[in-house]
C-alpha positions in Angstrom: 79.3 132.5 147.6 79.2 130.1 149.8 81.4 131.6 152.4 79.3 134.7 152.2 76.2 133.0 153.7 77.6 131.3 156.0 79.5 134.6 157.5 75.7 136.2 157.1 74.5 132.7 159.0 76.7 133.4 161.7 76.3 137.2 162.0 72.4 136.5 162.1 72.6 133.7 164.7 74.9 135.6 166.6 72.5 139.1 166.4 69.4 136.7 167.2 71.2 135.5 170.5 72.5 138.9 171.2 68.9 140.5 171.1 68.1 137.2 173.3 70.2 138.2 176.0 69.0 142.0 176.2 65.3 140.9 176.3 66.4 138.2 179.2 68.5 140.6 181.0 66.1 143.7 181.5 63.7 145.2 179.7 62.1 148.4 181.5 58.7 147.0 182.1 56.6 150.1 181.2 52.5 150.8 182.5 50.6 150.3 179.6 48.9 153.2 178.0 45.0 153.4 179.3 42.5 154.0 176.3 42.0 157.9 176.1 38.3 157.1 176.2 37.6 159.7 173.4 35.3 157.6 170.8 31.8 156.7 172.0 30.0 152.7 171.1 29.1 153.9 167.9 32.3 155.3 166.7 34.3 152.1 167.9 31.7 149.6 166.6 32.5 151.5 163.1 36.2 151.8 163.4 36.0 148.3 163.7 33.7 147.5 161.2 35.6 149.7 158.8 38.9 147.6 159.8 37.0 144.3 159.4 35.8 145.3 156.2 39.2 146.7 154.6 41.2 143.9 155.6 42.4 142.1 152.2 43.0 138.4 153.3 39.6 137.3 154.0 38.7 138.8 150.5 41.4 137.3 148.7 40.8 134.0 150.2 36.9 134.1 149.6 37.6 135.4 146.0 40.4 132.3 145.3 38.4 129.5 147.2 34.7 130.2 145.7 34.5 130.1 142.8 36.5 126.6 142.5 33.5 125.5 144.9 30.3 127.0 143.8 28.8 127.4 140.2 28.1 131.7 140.0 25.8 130.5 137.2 23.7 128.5 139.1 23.9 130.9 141.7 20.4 133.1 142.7 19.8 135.8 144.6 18.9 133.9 148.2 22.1 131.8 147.9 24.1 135.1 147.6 22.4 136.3 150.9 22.6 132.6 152.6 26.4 132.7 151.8 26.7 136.6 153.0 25.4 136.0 156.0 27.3 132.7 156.9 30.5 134.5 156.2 29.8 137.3 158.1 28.8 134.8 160.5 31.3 132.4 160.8 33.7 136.1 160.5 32.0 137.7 163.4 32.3 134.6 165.6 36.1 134.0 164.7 36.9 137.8 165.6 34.4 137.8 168.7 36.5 134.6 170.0 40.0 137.3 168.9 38.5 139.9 171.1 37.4 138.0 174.1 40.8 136.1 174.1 42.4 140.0 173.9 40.2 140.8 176.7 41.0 138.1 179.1 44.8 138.9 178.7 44.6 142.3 180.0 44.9 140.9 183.7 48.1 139.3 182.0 49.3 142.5 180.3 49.0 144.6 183.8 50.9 142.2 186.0 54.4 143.1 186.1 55.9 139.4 187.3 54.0 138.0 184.0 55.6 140.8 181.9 58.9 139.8 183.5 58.3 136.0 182.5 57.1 136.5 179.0 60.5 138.5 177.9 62.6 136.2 179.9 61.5 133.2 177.6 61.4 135.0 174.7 64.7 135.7 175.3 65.7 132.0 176.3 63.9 131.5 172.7 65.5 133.9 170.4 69.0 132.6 172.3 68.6 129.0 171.5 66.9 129.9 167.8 70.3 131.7 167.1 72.4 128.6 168.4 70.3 126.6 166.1 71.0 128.9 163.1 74.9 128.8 163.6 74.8 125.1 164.4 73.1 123.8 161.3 
């Protein structure tokens, strides 16, 4: 099967490079959408909370790395809430750092000569990606 992969190689690099050029070449640089505005603080902070709160990773993660760190039989009541509220902590700083990063790149997002720089790398990226795949 060896001469199946490699035709699937080269039919990947080539796609990669072919999606490469289009980006490069001209991608209709659209206005972004403005927020319709329609939630007040309260609903937002929720939505975001709700989000936050659903999100599996950092429960999977706490729930794998944990309990091969602390002792839950040893554990009492104030350690439960010390450790709640350094993870909620430690999670609220890492996302406030997401959303002020988000925030700053809005003058990015709304200049057009940026927009026009960004695809034109990526392209020059996914290009030289799919030489790389057909090469090896």
């Amino acid at each position: 099967m060896g001469s199946l992969f490699l035709g699937v190689k080269i039919i990947g690099g080539l796609y990669l490079m072919y999606l490469g050029a289009k980006i490069f070449q001209g991608v209709q640089y659209q206005k972004h959408l403005q927020p319709t505005g329609g939630q007040n603080r309260f609903q937002t902070v929720m939505s975001g909370l709700l989000l936050t709160l659903g999100n599996p990773k950092p429960i999977l993660f706490y729930a794998s790395v944990l309990p091969t760190i602390i002792d839950f039989n040893e554990v009492k009541l104030l350690d439960v809430l010390i450790m709640m509220m350094l993870i909620a902590i430690v999670s609220f700083s890492v996302l406030g750092a997401y959303c002020y990063i988000a925030s700053l790149s809005k003058k990015v997002s709304t200049n057009t000569r940026w927009h026009k720089r960004i695809h034109q790398t990526a392209g020059l990226v996914m290009v030289a990606v799919g030489v790389i795949v057909i090469t090896k």
